[in-house]
C-alpha positions in Angstrom: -14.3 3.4 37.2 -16.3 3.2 33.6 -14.6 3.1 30.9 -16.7 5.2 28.1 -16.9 3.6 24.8 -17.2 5.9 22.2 -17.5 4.8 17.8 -16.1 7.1 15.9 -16.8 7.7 12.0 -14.5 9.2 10.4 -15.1 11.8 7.3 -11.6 11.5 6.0 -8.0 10.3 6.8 -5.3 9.6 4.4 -3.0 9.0 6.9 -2.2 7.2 10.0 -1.6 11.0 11.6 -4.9 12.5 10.5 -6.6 9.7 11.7 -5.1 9.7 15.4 -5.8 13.9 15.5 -9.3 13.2 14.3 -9.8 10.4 17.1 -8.3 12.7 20.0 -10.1 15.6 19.0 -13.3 13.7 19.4 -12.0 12.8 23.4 -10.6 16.0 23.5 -14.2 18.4 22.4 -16.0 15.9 25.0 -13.9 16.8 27.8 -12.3 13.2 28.2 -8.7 14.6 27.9 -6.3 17.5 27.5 -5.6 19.1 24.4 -2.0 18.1 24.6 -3.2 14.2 24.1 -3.1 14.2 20.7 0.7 15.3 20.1 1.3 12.7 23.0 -0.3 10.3 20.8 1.2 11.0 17.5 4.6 10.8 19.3 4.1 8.0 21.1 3.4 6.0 18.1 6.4 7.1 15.9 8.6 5.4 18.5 6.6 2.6 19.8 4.4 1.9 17.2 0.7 0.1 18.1 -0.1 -2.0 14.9 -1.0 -5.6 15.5 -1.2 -8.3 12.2 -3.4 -10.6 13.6 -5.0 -14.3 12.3 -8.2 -14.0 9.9 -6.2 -11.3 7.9 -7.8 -8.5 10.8 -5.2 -5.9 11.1 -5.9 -3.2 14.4 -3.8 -0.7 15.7 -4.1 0.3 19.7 -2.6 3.9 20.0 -2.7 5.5 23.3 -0.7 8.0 25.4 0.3 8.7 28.9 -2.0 8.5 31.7 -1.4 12.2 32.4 -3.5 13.9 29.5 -6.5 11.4 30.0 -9.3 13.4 32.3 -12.2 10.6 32.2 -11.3 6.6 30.6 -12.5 6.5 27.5 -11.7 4.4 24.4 -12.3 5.3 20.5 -13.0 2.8 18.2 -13.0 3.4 14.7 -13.7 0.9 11.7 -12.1 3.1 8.9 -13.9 2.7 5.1 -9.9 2.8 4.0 -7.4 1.5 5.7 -4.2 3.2 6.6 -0.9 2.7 7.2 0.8 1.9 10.6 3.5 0.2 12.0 3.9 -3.4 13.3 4.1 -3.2 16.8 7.4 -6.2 16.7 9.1 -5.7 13.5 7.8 -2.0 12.4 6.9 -3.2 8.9 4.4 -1.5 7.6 0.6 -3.0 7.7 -2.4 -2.0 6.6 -4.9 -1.0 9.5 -8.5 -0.6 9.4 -9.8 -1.1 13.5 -8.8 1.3 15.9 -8.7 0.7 19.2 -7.8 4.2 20.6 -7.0 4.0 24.8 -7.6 7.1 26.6 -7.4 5.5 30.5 -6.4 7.8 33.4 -4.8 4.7 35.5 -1.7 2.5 34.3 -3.6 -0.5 35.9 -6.5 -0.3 33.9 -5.1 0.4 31.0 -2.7 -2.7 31.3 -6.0 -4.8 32.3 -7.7 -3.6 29.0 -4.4 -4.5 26.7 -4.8 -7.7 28.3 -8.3 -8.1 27.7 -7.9 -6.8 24.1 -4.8 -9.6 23.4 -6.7 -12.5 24.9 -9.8 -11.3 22.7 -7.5 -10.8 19.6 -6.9 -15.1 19.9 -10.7 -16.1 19.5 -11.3 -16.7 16.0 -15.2 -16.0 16.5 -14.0 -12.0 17.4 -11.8 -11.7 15.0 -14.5 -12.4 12.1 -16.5 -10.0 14.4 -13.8 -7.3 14.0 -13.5 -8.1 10.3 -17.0 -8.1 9.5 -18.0 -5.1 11.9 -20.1 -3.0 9.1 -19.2 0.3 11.6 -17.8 1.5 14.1 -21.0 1.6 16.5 -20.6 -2.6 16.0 -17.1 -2.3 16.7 -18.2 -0.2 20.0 -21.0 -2.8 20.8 -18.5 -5.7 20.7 -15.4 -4.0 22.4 -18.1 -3.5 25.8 -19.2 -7.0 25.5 -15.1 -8.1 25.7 -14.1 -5.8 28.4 -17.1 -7.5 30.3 -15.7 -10.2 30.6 -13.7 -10.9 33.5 
């Protein structure tokens, strides 16, 4: 099944929770998932939190939820003008973020596939300056299809 790519720009967000309602709302209005996705979401990352401090000083978080609010796979990404707080994913320090990465996949499978994808991605120094220097989030979008071509 396609996996819809879809860059998000975001008008505001202070926080880490404003940013994940904005980003589900978006899936949510286009009929990729249920309205309950975006409490699933927020939950989900209070107790297993998605932010990842990688190499190149590119910090990204991957927030996503249970297969049962998804409708159609889709994934958000969002390149935010000011970063926001999250959690480490390891040691739950707090990190700046500003890449999202947000998962809305309707099969466990695929969505381990893509985390995988995503990881090995995250070790190539060429994609991490990509991710750094991604002027928006339609880059970011353009990019994330290129990596989850790969097989």
């Amino acid at each position: 099944m396609e996996i819809e790519i879809i860059a998000a720009e975001l008008l505001k967000g202070d926080d880490k929770v404003q940013v994940l309602q904005q980003l589900a709302e978006i899936l949510i209005e286009k009929g990729y998932a249920d309205r309950e996705l975006s409490t699933a979401i927020i939950e989900r990352e209070r107790k297993f939190p998605t932010g990842l401090e990688l190499k190149e000083g590119v910090n990204v978080a991957i927030p996503h939820a249970d297969a049962k609010y998804v409708k159609k796979p889709a994934i958000v990404v969002a390149k935010l003008a000011k970063p926001v707080k999250f959690q480490h994913m390891v040691d739950k320090k707090e990190i700046d973020v500003d890449t999202i990465f947000l998962l809305a996949l309707n099969d466990p499978h695929s969505q381990i596939q893509t985390l995988q994808k995503l990881a090995s991605s995250f070790e190539d120094e060429k994609i991490l300056s990509r991710i750094k220097f991604a002027k928006n989030s339609e880059e970011l979008a353009g990019f994330l299809k290129e990596v989850l071509r790969k097989d």
